[in-house]
C-alpha positions as CSV (number, residue, x, y, z in Angstrom):
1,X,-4.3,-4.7,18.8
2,X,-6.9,-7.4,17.2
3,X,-9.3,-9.7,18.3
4,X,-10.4,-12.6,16.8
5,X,-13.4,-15.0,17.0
6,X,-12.8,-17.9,15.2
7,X,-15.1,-19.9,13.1
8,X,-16.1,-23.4,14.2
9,X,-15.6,-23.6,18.0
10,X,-17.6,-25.1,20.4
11,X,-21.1,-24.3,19.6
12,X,-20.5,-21.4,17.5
13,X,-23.0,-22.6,14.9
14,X,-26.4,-21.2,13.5
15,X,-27.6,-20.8,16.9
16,X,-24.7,-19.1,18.8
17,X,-23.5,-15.5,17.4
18,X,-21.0,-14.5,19.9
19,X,-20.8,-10.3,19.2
20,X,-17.3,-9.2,20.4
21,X,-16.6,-5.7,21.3
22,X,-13.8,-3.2,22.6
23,X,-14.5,-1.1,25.5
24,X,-11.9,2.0,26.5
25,X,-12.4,2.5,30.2
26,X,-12.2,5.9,31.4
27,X,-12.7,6.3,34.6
28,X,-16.0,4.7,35.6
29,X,-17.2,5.0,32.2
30,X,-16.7,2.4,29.6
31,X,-16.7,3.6,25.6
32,X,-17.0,1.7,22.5
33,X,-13.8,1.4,20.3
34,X,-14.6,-1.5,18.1
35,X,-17.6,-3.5,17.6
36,X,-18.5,-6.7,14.9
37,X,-21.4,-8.7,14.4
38,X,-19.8,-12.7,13.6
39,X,-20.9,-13.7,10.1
40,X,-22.2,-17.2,9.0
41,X,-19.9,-19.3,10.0
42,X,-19.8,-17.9,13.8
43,X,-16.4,-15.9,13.3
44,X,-15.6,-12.3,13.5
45,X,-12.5,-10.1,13.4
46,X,-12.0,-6.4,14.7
47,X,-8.9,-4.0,15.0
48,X,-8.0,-1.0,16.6
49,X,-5.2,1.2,17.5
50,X,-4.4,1.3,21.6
51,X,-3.6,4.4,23.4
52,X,-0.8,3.8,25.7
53,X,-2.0,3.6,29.3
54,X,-5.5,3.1,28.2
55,X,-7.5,0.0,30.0
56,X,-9.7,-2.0,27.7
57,X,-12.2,-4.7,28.2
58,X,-13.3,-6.8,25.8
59,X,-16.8,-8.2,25.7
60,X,-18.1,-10.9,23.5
61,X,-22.5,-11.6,23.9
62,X,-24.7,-13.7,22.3
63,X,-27.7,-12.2,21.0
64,X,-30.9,-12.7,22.6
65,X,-32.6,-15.4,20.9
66,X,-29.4,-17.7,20.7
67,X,-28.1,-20.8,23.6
68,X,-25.5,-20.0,25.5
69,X,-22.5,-21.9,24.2
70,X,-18.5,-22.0,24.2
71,X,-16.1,-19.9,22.1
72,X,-12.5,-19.0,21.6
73,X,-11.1,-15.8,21.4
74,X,-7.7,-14.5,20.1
75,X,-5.8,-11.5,21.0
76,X,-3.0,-10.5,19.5
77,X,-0.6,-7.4,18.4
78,X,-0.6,-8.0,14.3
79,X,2.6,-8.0,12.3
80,X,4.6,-4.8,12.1
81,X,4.1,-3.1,8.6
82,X,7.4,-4.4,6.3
83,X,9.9,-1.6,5.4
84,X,11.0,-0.7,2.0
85,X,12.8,-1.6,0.2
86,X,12.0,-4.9,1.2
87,X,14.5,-8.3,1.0
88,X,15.3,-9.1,-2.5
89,X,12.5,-10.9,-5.4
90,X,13.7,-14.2,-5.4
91,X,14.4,-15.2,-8.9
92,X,11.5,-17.9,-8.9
93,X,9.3,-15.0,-7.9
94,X,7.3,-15.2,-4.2
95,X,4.4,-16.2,-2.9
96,X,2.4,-16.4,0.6
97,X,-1.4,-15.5,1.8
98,X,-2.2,-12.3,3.1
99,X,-5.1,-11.7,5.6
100,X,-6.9,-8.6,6.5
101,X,-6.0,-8.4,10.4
102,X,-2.6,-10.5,11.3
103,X,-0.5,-10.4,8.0
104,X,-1.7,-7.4,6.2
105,X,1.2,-6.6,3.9
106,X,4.5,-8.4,2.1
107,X,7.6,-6.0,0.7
108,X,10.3,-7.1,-1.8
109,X,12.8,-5.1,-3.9
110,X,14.0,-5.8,-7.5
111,X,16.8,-3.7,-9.3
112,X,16.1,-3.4,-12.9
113,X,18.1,-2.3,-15.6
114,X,17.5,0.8,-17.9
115,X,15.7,0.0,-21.3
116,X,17.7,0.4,-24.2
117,X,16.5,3.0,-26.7
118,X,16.1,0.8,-30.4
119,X,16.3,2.9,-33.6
């Protein structure tokens, strides 16, 4: 699962830092699984790996000295990791954007040809 604060919402400017954690509840006590810190721009990103049947909460704050303020959060189940050997290159070659949390990882497949010894 991720969770995603993005930048540039509401009042997520210098003076709001919304801090979004993870929480596993167990039983009546509640432990940490994931925690960031949003950078500059008021966005943050965090991942972690679910345990089936477990119960989460997820928190975002502001820090102390900041006014309150609205924000938007994502939640989502990223992309599954591509299997080899992939779809074929096409000939013009590929492109695309890769992120670090929802589209981590692109596969392709190219056949190539032996080299041919020259004397």
């Amino acid at each position: 699962m991720a969770a995603r604060h993005p930048e540039g919402f509401g009042k997520a400017d210098a003076f709001l830092r919304p801090n979004p954690d993870v929480l596993l509840r167990t039983r009546s006590q509640l432990g940490q699984v994931a925690c960031e810190v949003t950078d500059r721009n008021g966005s943050a990103a965090l991942d972690f790996v679910p345990e089936k049947g477990a119960i989460y909460l997820i928190r975002v704050g502001q820090r102390a000295n900041s006014a309150p303020g609205g924000f938007r959060l994502d939640v989502f189940a990223p992309e599954s990791q591509p299997r080899g050997p992939g779809a074929p290159l096409p000939a013009a070659g590929a492109g695309g954007v890769l992120d670090s949390l929802q589209h981590t990882t692109d596969a392709y497949s190219y056949r190539m040809k032996a080299a041919v010894p020259t004397a």
